[in-house]
N, C-alpha and C positions, 0 to 999 in steps of 0.2 A: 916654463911655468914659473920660474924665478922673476923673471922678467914682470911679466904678469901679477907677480905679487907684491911684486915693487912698486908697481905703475898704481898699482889700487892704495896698497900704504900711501903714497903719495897723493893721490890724488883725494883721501882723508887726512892730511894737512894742510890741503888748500884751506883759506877762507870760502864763505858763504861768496863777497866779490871779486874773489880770484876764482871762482867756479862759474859765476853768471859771464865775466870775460872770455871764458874759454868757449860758451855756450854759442858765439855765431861761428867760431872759426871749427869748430870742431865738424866730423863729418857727420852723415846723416844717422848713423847707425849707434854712434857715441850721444848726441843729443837727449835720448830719453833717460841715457845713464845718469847726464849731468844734471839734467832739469830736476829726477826724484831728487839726487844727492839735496839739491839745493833745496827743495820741498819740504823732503825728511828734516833738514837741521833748522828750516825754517820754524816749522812747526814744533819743533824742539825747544827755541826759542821762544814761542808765543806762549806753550804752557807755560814756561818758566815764569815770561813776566806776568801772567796772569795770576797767578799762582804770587807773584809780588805786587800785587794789585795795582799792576802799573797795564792798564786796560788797553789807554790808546797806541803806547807801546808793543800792549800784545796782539794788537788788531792788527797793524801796519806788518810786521812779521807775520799776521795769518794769513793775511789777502799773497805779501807774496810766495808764502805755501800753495795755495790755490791757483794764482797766476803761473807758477812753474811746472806745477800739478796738471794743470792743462794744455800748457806746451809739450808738457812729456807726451799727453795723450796723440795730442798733434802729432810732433815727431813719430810717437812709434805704427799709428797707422798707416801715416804716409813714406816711411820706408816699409813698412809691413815686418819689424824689427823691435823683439823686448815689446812687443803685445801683452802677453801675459806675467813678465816678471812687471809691467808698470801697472797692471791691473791686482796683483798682488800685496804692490808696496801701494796704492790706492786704499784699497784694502783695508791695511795697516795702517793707516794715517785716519779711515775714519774710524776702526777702532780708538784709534787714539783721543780723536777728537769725541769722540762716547763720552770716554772714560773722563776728558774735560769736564764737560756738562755736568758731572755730578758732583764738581766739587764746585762749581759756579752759583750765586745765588741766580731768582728766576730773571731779576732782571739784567744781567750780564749774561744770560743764554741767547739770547736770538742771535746773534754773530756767529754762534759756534753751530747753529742750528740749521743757519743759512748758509756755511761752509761745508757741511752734513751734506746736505740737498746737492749742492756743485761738484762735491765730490763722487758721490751719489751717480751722479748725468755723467762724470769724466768716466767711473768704471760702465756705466750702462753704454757708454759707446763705444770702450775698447773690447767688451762683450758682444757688442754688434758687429764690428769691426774680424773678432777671431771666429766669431759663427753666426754667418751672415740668414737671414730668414731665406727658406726656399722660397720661388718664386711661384 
């Protein structure tokens, strides 16, 4: 368990591109771990600059929240692995992305609105994905 707790402190000192290099070499079942981490702090990032009214900055960090966002989804289907902890921290990020929107004027919302929506489809598939429709 020590072990374990080390490996995760660690792996929360990586950068944001010391986390996307590890993301082909890793294996199938660690992929969706890496891709949130790197999601979460992306997004972390974009409120920041947005919040600094630095917009095209906060974009470029939200798209790759989104693009990593939906690699996790990828990954965790197709190992069938972290299904519902990435549906969780999805979750969580468009809560986050909500709570954006309100501090945004109307015309600095559609970006966050349309990242809403994508995130939206990523949990509605890992939903489909953990409980498939009878046939």
């Amino acid at each position: 368990m020590l072990l374990a707790a080390l490996a995760a402190h660690a792996a929360n000192q990586l950068t944001v591109d010391e986390l996307k290099a590890k993301v082909p070499s890793a294996n199938a079942a660690d992929k969706p771990r890496l891709c949130l981490q790197i999601a979460e702090r992306q997004l972390t990032t974009a409120d920041k600059l947005y919040i600094a009214a630095e917009n095209e900055k906060g974009q470029a960090a939200l798209n790759d929240a989104l693009t990593y966002s939906e690699s996790a989804r990828d990954y965790a289907i197709q190992a069938h692995k972290h299904e519902k902890q990435t549906e969780i921290a999805v979750r969580g990020m468009i809560r986050k992305l909500n709570d954006m929107l309100h501090t945004l004027s109307h015309d600095e919302q559609p970006p966050i609105k349309d990242a809403i929506g994508r995130l939206e489809r990523v949990r509605g598939d890992l939903l489909l994905a953990m409980f498939p429709k009878a046939k």
